[in-house]
C-alpha positions in Angstrom: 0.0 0.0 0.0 1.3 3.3 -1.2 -0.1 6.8 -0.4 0.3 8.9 -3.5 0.5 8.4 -7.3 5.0 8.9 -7.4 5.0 6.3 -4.4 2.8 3.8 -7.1 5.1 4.1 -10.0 8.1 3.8 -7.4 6.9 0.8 -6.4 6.3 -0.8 -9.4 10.4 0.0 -10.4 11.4 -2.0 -7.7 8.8 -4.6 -8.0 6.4 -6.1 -10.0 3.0 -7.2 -8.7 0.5 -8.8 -10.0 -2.7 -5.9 -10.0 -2.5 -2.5 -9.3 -5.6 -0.6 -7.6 -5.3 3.2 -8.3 -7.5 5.5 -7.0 -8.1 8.7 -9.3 -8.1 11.2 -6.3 -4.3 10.8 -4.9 -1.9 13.1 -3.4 1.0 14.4 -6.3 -0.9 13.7 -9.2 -4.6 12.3 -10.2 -5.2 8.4 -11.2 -4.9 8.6 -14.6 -1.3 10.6 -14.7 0.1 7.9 -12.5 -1.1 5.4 -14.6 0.3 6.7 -17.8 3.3 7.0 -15.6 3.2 3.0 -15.1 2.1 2.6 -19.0 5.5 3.6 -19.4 7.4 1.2 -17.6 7.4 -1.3 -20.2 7.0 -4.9 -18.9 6.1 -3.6 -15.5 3.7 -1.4 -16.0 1.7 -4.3 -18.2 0.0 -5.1 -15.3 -3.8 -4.8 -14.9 -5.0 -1.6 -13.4 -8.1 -1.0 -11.8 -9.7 2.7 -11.4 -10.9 2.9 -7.3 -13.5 5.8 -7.1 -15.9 6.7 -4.7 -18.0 8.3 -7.7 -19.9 6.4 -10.3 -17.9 6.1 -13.4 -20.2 6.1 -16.5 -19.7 2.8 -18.7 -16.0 2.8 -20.7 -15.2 5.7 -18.6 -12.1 4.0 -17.2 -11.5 2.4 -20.3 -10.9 6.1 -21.6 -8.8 6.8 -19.4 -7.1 3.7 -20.4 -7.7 1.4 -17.0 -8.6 -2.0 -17.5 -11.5 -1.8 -15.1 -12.5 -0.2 -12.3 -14.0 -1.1 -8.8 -16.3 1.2 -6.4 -15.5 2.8 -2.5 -15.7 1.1 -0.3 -13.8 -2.2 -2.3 -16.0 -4.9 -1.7 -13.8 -9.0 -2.5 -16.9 -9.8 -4.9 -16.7 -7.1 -7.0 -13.0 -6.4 -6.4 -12.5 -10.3 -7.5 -15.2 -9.6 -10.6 -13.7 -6.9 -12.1 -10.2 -8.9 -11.9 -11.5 -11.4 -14.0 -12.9 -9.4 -16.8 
């Protein structure tokens, strides 16, 4: 668990992991920055990214914004392990 978008992409040099949750309201930079930040990583930042947002997100909203899914506050393991899957 990291507290800001620089600490995510930090992370993910050092390691890789297996899924990444973002959230798009973080301290240093917004969701979708960091995660273009990751995009860039090459074979790291391949990993599957989920948007977390306490707001709705309208269909292929997080899609746009080039996530690869996104899960609703507060995370719930059904829907966190559904949207996974997809």
């Amino acid at each position: 668990i990291v507290g800001s978008g620089p600490e995510a992409v930090a992370a993910l040099m050092r390691r890789p992991f297996d899924a990444v949750l973002l959230d798009l309201t973080l301290p240093g930079m917004h969701g979708a920055a960091a995660l273009k930040e990751i995009r860039a990583l090459g074979p790291r930042g391949a990993v599957p990214v989920l948007a977390v947002t306490a707001r709705v997100l309208k269909d292929g909203e997080a899609a746009a914004l080039g996530f690869d899914g996104h899960v609703p506050k507060p995370i719930d393991a059904r829907t966190l392990y559904r949207a996974l899957m997809e």
